[in-house]
TORKOL-4160 file (C-alpha; in steps of 0.2 Angstrom, whole numbers, padded with zeros to 4 digits, m for minus):
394
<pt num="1" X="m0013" Y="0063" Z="m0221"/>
<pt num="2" X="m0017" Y="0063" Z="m0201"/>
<pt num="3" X="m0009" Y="0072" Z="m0189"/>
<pt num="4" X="m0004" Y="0066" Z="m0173"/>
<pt num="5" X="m0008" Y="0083" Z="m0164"/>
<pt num="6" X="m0024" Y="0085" Z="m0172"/>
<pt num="7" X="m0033" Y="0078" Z="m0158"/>
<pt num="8" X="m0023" Y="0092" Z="m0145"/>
<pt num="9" X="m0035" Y="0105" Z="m0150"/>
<pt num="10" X="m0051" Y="0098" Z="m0149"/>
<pt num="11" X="m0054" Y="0097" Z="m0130"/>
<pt num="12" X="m0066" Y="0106" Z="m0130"/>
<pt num="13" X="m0073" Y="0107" Z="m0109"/>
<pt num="14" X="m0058" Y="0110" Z="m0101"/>
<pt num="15" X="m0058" Y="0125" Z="m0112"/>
<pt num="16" X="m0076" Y="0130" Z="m0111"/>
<pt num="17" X="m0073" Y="0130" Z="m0093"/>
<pt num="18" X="m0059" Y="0141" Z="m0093"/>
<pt num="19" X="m0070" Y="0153" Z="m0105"/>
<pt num="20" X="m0081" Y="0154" Z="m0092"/>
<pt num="21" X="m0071" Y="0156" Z="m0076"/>
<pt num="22" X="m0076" Y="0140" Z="m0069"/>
<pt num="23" X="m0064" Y="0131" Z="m0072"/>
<pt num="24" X="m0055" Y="0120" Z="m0056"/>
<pt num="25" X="m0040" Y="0112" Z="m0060"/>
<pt num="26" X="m0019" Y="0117" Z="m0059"/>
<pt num="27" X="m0024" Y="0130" Z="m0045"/>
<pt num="28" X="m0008" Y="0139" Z="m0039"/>
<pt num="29" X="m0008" Y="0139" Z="m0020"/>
<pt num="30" X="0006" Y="0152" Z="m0014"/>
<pt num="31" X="0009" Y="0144" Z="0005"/>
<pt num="32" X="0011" Y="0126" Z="0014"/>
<pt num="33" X="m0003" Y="0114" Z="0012"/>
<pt num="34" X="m0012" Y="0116" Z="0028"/>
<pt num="35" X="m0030" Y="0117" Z="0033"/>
<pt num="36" X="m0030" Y="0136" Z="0027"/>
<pt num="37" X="m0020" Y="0141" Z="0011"/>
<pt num="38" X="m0017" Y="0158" Z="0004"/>
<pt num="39" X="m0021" Y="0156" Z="m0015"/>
<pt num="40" X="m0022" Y="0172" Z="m0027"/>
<pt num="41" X="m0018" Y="0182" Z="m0009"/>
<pt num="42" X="m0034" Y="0177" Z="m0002"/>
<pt num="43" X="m0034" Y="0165" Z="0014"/>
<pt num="44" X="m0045" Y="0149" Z="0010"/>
<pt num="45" X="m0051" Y="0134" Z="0020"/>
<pt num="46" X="m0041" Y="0118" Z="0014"/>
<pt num="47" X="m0053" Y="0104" Z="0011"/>
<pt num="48" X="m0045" Y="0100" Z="m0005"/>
<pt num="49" X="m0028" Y="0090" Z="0003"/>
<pt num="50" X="m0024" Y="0072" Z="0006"/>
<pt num="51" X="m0012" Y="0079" Z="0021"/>
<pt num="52" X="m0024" Y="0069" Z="0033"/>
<pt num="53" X="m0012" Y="0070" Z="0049"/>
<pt num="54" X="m0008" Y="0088" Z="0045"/>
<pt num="55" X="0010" Y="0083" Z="0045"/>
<pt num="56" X="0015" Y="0094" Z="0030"/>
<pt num="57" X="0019" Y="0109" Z="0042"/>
<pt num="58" X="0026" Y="0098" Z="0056"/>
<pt num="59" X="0044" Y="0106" Z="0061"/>
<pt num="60" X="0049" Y="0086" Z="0066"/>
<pt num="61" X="0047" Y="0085" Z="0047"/>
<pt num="62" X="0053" Y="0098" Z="0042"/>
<pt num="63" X="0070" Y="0099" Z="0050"/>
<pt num="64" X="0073" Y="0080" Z="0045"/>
<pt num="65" X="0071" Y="0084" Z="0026"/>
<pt num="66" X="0082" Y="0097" Z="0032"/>
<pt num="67" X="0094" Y="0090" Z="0039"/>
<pt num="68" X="0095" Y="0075" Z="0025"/>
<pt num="69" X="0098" Y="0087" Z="0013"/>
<pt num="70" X="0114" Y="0096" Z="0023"/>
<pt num="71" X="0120" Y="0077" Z="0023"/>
<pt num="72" X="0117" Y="0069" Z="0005"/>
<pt num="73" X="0114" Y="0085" Z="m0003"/>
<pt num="74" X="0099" Y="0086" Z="m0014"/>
<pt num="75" X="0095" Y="0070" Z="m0026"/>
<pt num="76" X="0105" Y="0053" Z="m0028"/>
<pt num="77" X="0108" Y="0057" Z="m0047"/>
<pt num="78" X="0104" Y="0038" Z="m0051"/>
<pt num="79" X="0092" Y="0024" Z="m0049"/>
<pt num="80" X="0091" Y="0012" Z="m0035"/>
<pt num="81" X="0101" Y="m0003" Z="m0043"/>
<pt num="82" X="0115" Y="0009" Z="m0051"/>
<pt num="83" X="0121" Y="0022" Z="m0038"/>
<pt num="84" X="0104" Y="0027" Z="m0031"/>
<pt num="85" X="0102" Y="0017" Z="m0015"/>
<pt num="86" X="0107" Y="0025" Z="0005"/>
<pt num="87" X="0107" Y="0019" Z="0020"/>
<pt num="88" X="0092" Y="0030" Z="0023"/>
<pt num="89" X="0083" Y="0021" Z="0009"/>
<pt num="90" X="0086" Y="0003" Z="0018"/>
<pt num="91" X="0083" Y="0011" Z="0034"/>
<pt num="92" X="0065" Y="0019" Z="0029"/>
<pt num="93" X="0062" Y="0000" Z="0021"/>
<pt num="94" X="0066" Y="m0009" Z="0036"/>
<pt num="95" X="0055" Y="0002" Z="0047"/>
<pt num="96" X="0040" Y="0000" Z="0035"/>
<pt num="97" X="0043" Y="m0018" Z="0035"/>
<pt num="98" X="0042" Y="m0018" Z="0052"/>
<pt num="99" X="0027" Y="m0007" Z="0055"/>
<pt num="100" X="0016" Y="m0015" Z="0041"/>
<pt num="101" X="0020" Y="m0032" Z="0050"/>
<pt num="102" X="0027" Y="m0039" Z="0034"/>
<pt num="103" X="0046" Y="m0047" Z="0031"/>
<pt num="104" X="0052" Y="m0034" Z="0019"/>
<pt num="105" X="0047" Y="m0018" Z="0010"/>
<pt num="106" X="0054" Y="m0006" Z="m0004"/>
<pt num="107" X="0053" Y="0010" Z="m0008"/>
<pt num="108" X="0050" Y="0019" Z="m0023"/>
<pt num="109" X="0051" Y="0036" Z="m0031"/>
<pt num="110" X="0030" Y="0041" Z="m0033"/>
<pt num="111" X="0018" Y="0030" Z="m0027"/>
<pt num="112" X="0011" Y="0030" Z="m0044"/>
<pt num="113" X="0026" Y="0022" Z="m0048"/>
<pt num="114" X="0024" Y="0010" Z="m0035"/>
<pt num="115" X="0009" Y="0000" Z="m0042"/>
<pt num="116" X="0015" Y="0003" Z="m0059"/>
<pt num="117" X="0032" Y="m0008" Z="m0056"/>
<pt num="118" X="0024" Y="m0019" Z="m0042"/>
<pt num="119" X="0010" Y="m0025" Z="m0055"/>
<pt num="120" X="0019" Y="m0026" Z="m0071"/>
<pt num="121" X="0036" Y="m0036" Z="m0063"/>
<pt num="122" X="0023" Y="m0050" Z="m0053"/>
<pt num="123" X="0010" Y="m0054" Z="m0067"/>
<pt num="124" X="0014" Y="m0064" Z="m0083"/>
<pt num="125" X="0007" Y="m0070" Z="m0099"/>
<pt num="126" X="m0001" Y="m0085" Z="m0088"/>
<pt num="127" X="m0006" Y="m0074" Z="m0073"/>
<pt num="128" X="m0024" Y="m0064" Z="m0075"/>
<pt num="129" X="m0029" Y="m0049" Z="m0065"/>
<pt num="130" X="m0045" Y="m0046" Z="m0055"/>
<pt num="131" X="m0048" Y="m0029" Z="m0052"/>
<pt num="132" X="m0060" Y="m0016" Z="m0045"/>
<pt num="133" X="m0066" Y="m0004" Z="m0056"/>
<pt num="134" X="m0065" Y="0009" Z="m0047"/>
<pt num="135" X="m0046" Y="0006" Z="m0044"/>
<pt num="136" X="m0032" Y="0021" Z="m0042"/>
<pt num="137" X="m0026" Y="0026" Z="m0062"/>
<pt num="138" X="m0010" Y="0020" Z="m0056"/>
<pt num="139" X="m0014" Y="0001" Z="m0055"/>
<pt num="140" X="m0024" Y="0001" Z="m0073"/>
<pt num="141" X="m0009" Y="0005" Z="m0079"/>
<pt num="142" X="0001" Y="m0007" Z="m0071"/>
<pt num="143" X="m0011" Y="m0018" Z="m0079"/>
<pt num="144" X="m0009" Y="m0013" Z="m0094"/>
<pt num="145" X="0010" Y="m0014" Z="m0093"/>
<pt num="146" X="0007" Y="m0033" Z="m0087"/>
<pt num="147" X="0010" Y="m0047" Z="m0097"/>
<pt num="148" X="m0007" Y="m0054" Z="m0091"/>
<pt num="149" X="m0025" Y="m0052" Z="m0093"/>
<pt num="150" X="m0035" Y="m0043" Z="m0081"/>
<pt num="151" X="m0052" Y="m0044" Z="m0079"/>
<pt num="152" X="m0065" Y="m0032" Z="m0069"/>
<pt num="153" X="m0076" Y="m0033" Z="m0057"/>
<pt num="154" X="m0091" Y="m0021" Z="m0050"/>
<pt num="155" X="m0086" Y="m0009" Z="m0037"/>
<pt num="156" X="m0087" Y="m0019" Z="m0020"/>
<pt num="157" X="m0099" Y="m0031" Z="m0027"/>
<pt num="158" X="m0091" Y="m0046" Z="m0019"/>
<pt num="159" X="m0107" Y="m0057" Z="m0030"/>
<pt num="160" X="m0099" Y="m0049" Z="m0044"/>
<pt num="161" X="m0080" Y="m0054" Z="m0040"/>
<pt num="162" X="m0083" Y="m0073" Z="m0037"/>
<pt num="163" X="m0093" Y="m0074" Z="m0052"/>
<pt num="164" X="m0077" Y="m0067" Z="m0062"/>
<pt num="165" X="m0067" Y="m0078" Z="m0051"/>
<pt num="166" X="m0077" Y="m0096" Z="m0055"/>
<pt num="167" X="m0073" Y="m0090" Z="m0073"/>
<pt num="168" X="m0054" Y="m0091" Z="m0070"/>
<pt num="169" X="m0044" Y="m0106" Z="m0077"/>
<pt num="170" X="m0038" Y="m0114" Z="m0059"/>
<pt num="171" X="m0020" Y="m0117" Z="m0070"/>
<pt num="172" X="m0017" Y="m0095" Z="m0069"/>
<pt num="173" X="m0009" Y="m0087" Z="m0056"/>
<pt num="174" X="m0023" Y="m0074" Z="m0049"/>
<pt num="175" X="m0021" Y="m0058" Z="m0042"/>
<pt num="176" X="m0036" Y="m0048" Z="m0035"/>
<pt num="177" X="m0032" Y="m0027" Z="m0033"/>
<pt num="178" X="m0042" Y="m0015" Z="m0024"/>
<pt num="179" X="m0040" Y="0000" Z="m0014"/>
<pt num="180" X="m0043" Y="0001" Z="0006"/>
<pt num="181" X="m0049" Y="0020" Z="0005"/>
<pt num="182" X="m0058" Y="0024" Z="m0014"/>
<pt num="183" X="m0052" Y="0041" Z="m0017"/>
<pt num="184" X="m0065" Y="0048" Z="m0025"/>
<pt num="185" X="m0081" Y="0044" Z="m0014"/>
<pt num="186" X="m0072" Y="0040" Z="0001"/>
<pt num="187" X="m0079" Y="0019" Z="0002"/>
<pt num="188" X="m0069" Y="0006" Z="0009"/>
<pt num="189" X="m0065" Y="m0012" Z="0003"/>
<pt num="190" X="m0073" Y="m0027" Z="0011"/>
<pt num="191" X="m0058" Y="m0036" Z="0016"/>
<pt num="192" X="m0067" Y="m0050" Z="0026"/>
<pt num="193" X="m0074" Y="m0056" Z="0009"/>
<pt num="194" X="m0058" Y="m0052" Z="m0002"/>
<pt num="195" X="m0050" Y="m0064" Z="0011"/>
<pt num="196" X="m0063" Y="m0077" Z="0011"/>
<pt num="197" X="m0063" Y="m0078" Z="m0008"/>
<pt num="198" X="m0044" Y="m0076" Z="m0012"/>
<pt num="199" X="m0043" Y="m0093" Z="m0001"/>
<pt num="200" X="m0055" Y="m0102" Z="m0010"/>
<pt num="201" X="m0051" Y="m0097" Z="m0026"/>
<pt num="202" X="m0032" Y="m0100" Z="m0023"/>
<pt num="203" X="m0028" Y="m0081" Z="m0029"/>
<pt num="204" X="m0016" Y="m0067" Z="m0020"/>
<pt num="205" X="m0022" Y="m0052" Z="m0015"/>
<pt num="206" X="m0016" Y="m0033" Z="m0015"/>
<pt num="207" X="m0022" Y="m0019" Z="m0007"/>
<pt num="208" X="m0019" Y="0001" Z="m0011"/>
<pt num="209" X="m0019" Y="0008" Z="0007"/>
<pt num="210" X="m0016" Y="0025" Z="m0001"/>
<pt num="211" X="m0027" Y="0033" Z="0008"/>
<pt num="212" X="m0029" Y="0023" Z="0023"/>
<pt num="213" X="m0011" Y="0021" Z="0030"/>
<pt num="214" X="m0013" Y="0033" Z="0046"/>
<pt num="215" X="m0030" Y="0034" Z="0047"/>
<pt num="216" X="m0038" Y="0016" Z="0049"/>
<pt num="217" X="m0032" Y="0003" Z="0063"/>
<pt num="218" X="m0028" Y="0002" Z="0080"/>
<pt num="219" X="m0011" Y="0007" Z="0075"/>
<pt num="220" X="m0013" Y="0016" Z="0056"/>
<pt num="221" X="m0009" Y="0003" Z="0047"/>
<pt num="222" X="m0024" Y="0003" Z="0035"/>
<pt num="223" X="m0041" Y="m0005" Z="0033"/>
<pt num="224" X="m0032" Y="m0021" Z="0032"/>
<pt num="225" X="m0027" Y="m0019" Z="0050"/>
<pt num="226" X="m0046" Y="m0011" Z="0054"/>
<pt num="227" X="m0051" Y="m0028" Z="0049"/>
<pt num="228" X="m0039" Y="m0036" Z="0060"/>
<pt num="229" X="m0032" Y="m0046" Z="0044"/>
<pt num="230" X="m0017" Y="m0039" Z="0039"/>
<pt num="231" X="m0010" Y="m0056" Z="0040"/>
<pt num="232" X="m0020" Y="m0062" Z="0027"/>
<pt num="233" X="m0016" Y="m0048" Z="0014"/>
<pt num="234" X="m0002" Y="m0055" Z="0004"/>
<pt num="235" X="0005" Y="m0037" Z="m0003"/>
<pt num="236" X="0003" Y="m0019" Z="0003"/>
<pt num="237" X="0005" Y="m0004" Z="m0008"/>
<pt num="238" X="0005" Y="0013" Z="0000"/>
<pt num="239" X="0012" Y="0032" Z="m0005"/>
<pt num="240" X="0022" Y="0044" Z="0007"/>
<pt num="241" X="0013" Y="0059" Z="m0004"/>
<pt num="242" X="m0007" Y="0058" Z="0010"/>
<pt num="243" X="m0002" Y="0055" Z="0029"/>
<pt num="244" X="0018" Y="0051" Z="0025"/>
<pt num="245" X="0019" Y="0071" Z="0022"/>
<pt num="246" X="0032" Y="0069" Z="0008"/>
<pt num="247" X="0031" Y="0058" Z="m0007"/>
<pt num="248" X="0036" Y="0042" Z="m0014"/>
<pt num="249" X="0029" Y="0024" Z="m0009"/>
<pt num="250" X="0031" Y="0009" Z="m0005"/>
<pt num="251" X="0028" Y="m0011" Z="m0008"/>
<pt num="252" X="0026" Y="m0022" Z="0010"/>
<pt num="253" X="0026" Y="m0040" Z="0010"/>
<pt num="254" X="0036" Y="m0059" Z="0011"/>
<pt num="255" X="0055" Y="m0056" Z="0008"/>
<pt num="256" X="0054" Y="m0068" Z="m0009"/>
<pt num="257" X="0040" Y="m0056" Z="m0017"/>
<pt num="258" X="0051" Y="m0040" Z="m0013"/>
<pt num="259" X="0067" Y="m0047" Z="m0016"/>
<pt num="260" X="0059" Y="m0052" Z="m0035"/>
<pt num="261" X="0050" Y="m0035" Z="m0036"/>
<pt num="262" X="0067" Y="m0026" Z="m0031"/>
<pt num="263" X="0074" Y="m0033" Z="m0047"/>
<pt num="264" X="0061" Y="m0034" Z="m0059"/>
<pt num="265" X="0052" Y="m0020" Z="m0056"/>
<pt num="266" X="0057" Y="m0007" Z="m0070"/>
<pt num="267" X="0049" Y="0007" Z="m0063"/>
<pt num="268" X="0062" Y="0007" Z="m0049"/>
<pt num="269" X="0076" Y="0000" Z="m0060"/>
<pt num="270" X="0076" Y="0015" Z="m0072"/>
<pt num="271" X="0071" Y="0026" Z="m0062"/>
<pt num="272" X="0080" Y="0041" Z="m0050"/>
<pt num="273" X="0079" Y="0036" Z="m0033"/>
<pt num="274" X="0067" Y="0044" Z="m0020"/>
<pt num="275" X="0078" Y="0062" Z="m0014"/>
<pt num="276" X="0085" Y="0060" Z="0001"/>
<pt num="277" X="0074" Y="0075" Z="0010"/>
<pt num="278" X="0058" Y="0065" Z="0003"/>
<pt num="279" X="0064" Y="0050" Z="0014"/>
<pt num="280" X="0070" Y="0059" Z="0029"/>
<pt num="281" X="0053" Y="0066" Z="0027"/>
<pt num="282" X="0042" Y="0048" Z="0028"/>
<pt num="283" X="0053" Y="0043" Z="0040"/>
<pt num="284" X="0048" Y="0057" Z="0052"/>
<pt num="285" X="0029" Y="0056" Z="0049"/>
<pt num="286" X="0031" Y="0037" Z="0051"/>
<pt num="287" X="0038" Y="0042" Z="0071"/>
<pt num="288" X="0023" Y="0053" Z="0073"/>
<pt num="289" X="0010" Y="0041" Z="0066"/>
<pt num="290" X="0019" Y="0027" Z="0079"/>
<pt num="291" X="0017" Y="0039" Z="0093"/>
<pt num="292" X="0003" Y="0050" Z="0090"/>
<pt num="293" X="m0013" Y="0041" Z="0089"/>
<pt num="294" X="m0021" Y="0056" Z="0094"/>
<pt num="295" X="m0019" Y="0065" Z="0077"/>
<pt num="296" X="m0030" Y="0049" Z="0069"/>
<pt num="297" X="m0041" Y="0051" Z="0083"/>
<pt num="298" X="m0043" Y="0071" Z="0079"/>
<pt num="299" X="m0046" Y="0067" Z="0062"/>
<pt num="300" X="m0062" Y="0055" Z="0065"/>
<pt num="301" X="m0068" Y="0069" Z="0075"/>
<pt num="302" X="m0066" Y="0080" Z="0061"/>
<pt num="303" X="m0076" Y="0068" Z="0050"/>
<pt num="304" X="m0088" Y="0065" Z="0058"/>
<pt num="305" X="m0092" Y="0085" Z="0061"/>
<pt num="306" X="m0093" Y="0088" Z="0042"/>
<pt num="307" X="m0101" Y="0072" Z="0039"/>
<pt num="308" X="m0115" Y="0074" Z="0052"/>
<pt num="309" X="m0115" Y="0093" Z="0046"/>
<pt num="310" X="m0115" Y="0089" Z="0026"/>
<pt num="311" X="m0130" Y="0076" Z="0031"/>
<pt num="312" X="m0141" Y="0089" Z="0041"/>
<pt num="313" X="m0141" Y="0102" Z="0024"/>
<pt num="314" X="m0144" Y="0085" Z="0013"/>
<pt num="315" X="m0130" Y="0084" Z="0003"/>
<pt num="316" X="m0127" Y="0068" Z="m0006"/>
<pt num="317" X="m0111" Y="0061" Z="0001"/>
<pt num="318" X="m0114" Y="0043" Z="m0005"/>
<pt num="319" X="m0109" Y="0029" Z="0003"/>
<pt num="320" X="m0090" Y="0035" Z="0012"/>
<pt num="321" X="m0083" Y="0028" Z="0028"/>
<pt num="322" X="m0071" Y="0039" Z="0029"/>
<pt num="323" X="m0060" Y="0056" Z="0030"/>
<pt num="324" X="m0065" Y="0059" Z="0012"/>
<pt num="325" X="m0083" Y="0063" Z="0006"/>
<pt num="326" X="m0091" Y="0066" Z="m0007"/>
<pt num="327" X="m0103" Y="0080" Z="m0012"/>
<pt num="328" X="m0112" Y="0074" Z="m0029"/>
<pt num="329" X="m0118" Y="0085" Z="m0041"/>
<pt num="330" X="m0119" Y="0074" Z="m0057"/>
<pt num="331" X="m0119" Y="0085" Z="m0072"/>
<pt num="332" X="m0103" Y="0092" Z="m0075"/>
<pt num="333" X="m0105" Y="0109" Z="m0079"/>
<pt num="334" X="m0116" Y="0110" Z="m0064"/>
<pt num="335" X="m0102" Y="0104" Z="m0053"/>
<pt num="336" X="m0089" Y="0117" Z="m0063"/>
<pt num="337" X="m0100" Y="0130" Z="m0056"/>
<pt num="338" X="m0103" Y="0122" Z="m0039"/>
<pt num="339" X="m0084" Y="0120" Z="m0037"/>
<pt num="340" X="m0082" Y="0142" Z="m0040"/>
<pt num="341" X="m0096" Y="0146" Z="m0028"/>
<pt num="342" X="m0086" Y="0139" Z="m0014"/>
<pt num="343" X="m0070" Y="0145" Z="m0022"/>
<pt num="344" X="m0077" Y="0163" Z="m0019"/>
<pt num="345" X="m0084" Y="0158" Z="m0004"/>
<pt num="346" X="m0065" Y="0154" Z="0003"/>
<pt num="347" X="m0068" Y="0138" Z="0002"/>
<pt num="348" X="m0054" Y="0126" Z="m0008"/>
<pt num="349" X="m0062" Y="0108" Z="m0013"/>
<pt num="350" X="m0060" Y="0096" Z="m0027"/>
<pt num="351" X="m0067" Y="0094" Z="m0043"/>
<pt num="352" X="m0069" Y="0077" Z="m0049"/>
<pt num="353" X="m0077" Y="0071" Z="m0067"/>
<pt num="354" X="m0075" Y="0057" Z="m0078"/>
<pt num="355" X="m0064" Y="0048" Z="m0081"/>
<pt num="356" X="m0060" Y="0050" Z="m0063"/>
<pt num="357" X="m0079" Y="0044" Z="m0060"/>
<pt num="358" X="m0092" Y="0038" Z="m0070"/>
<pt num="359" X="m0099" Y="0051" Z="m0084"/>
<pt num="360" X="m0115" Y="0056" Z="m0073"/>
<pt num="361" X="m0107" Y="0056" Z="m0057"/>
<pt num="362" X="m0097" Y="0072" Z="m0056"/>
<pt num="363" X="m0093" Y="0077" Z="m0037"/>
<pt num="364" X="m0087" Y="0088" Z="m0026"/>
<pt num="365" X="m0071" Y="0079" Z="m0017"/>
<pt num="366" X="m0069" Y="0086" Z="0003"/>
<pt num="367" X="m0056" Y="0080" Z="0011"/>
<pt num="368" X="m0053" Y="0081" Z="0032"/>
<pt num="369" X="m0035" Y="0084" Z="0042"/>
<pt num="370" X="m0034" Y="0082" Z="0059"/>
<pt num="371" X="m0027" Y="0099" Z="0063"/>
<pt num="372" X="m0043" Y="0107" Z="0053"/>
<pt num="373" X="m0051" Y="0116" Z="0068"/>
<pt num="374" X="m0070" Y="0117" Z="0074"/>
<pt num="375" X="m0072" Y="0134" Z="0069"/>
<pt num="376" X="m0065" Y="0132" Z="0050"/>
<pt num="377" X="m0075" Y="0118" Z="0047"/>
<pt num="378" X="m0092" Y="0127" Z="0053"/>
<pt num="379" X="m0088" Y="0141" Z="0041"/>
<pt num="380" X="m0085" Y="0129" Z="0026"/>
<pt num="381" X="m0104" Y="0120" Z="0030"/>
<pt num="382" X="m0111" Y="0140" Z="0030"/>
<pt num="383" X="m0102" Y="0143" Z="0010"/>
<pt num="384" X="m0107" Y="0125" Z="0004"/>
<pt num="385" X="m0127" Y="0130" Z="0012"/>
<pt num="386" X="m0126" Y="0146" Z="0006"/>
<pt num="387" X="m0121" Y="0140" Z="m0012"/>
<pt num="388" X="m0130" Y="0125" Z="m0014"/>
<pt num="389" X="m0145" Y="0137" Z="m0011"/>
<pt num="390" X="m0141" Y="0148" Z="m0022"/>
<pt num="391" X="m0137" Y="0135" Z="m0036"/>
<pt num="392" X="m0153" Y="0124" Z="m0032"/>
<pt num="393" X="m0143" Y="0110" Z="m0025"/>
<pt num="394" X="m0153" Y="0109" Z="m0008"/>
């Protein structure tokens, strides 16, 4: 007979990896996530974090979880329909409605879980999906959760999006999801063209601003807003756990689409409510990104420093627009071993492989914060020259 659990030890490259002392995953970090971080007692250079506004180690941010503990106590014991739902909840709601320029918002407990219950509550048997395939895991398994059908596209092949869209019966209710920032490689959507196409196609769209809410547009909105058409963007998905400082998410858009999301959505409906230090938190981070443009302005500085630097040594960093590049290695052994030279070196990155990106496509994920300063970013291009050298990378 089969056994279930047969499968468990037969992952073999994780294993292999650990063998060999290369391997780059669930590393304990013993400090607070800033752009240096004490890990196995040794000081390192963060360019591993999503804590793009380096609002992590803000004491505005601090002293509001803080302080929303000493009020609400630690957790709401309950789900947001039940017993689960403060005033600070609807407040942080109302002020993200208000900043993404949509009539309503609501929050949720991961940002994972954001996209998951947004997804599978709008789309039905009669609906499809039109998706990216280089979307956050998070909305594939929405998709999978949905009644509908979804359908892929090429990665930013807009060619390759109206042709999946021509081949739509016009009788389905279409939704088109992509992300603003990719995570992985650091790209961005073409949101003129998702617009233009939407409208003739009669489809909605969503965007993941993940990665882009406090670091694109005027005013940090996301790459909806660097386009100058948040308007047209008919729902907004974005997590408090990258420039929000905290975590949990959020769902922006019309007051009908929230309003049916609010009480369809499973994943908020049996689920525990976001803790009230984790929304005191966002709330926070939300008054600095409103008043602190200079942080996102730090942080392009930032970029483009390691960009320009990572380009002089001739790294491959792809096609990335922004705080997030890329380092590509390929093979992925090759990458397990990269990844430990600039561990020793002091130098924290991430190691990303398939399924995360395509099979022969392992890379190196950096990522910037705007309170990284000069100094610590020269020293992390010496480690990566130094071992891509040594490891006949350059």
């Amino acid at each position: 007979m089969a056994d279930l659990f047969a499968k468990c030890g037969m992952l073999i490259k994780p294993r292999q990896a650990e063998a060999m002392g290369c391997y780059p995953f669930f590393i304990p970090i013993g400090s607070e996530a800033g752009p240096e971080v004490i890990i196995q007692g040794r000081r390192m250079v963060m360019l591993g974090s999503n804590n793009y506004l380096g609002l992590t180690q803000d004491p505005r941010v601090k002293e509001a979880a803080q302080r929303a503990i000493a009020k609400y106590g630690s957790g709401c014991t309950g789900s947001r329909l039940m017993n689960g739902t403060l005033d600070l909840h609807r407040e942080l709601e109302q002020r993200l409605a208000h900043f993404m320029r949509k009539e309503d918002a609501l929050v949720f407990t991961t940002g994972f879980q954001t996209n998951l219950g947004t997804i599978s509550a709008l789309v039905g048997r009669h609906d499809t999906i039109v998706l990216d395939r280089s979307v956050h895991a998070s909305i594939i398994d929405g998709c999978r959760l949905s009644l509908g059908e979804t359908v892929r596209f090429k990665h930013n092949d807009m060619a390759d999006l109206e042709r999946v869209l021509q081949g739509i019966d016009p009788k389905r209710g279409i939704l088109i999801i992509v992300d603003g920032v990719y995570s992985m490689e650091g790209d961005i959507a073409n949101v003129p063209e998702l617009v233009r196409l939407k409208k003739k196609y009669g489809a909605r769209l969503m965007i993941d601003e993940a990665h882009a809410v406090g670091v694109f547009g005027e005013g940090g909105r996301g790459v909806a807003e660097y386009f100058g058409l948040l308007d047209e963007v008919d729902l907004i998905t974005a997590t408090f756990s990258k420039s929000f400082a905290s975590i949990g998410g959020f769902v922006a858009g019309s007051k009908d689409v929230i309003y049916y999301i609010r009480h369809m959505a499973r994943a908020l409906l049996f689920s525990a409510s976001l803790p009230p230090a984790s929304a005191a938190a966002a709330l926070a981070a939300l008054d600095i990104i409103e008043n602190e443009p200079e942080r996102r302005e730090r942080l392009w500085e930032n970029t483009r420093f390691l960009q320009r630097g990572l380009k002089e040594l001739r790294f491959s960093t792809g096609n990335s627009e922004s705080p997030i590049i890329p380092l590509i290695v390929g093979d992925e052994m090759r990458l397990a071993w990269f990844w430990k030279g600039l561990f020793d070196g002091g130098v924290f990155t991430n190691a990303a492989v398939s399924p995360a990106v395509e099979p022969d496509r392992a890379l190196i994920r950096t990522s910037l914060m705007a309170t990284h300063t000069v100094d610590q970013l020269t020293y992390a291009l010496e480690v990566m020259e130094a071992t891509g050298k040594r490891q006949g990378l350059l």
